[in-house]
Structures are given as structure tokens and as C-alpha cells.
N, C-alpha and C positions, 0 to 999 in steps of 0.2 A: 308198814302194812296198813291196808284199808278194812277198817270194816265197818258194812253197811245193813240196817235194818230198816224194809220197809213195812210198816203196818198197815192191814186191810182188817176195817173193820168191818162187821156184817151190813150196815148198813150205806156200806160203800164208802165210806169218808179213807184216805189215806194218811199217812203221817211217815216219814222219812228223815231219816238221821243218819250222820257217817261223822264216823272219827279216826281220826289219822294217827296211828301210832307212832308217837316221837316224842322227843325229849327222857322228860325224867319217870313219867306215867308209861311210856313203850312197855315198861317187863311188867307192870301189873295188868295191861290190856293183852298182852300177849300169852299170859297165862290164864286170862281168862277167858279166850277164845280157844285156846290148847283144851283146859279141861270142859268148855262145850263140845268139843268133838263136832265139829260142822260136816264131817265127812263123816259120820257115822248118824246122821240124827233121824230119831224115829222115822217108822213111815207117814208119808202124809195122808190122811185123811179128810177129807174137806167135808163138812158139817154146815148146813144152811143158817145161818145168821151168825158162826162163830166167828171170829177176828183168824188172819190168816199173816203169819209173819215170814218175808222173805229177807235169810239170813247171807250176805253176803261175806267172808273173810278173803282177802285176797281173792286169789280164783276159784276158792271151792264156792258153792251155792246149795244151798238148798231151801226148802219149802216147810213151816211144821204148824198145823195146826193149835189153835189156843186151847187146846185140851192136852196136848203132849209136848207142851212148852212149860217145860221143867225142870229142877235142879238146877246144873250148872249153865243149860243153854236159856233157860229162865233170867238166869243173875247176867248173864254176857248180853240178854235182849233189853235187859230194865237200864243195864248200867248204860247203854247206849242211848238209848232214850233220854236218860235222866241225863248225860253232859249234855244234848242238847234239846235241856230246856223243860225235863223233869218230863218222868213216866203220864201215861194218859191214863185216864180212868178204869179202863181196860185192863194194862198193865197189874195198877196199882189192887186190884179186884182178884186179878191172878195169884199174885203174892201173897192177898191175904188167906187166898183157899190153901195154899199149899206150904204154907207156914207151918 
């Protein structure tokens, strides 16, 4: 399985990451795109200067605003990020409001 996040921040800058699930990390990335629920994720909202994350797993897709980018689809957007090459300041901003 592919899954891909690309980040749009308000100020336009993007940031893109994909991790390929295999080997011995496959069941921990697979369960944590399961419990994000990509086929079910809030509605999107678009809010002028917030960050905009498009959540790719396999063939589902969706869209979710950085105000309803939470709990499980929260930790499956950070942890992507963070294999490659650690969360953005954004991110990491996110996390700490919803701690």
C-alpha cells in the first residue's frame, strides 16, 4: 500500500511525502491508516490562510482542513511526515493544540 500526504500551507509553500508499506513496519502503517478512516474523513472546509492536507491511501483520497485534522488521521498525517524527514512546524503546532 501507498500512502501519500501532501501539505498546503496558507501561504502556499507545499510539502509532500509517501511511504510504501512493506517489510516489517506494513502492519503498523496499515493500521494506522485503517483507524484514520480516509473514506470517511470530516468534511472539508477551506479557511483562508489555514494549511490544507491532501490524504492519499491507496485509491481512496480525500481533502481535510488543518482545523479537522485530528485524532487518528492527525497521528497517520504526522507519522508520514515524520518518516520523511520529521513533521513541519505546522504539524508540530497541531499536535500540540490537540494534546
Amino acid at each position: 500500500m501507498v500512502i501519500e500526504v501532501t501539505q498546503i500551507l496558507g501561504n502556499g509553500s507545499v510539502r509532500h511525502a509517501v511511504v510504501v508499506t512493506a517489510g516489517p513496519d506494513a502492519a503498523r502503517w496499515e493500521d494506522l491508516a485503517e483507524r484514520a478512516a480516509v473514506t470517511c474523513p470530516p468534511a472539508y472546509r477551506a479557511e483562508p490562510g489555514q494549511a490544507v492536507y491532501d490524504i492519499r491511501v491507496g485509491n481512496q483520497v480525500c481533502q481535510v482542513g488543518e482545523e479537522d485534522l485530528v485524532g487518528p488521521l492527525l497521528k497517520l498525517v504526522t507519522a508520514v511526515l515524520a518518516e520523511s524527514g520529521g513533521p513541519s512546524d505546522a504539524v508540530r503546532s497541531m499536535v500540540a493544540r490537540h494534546a
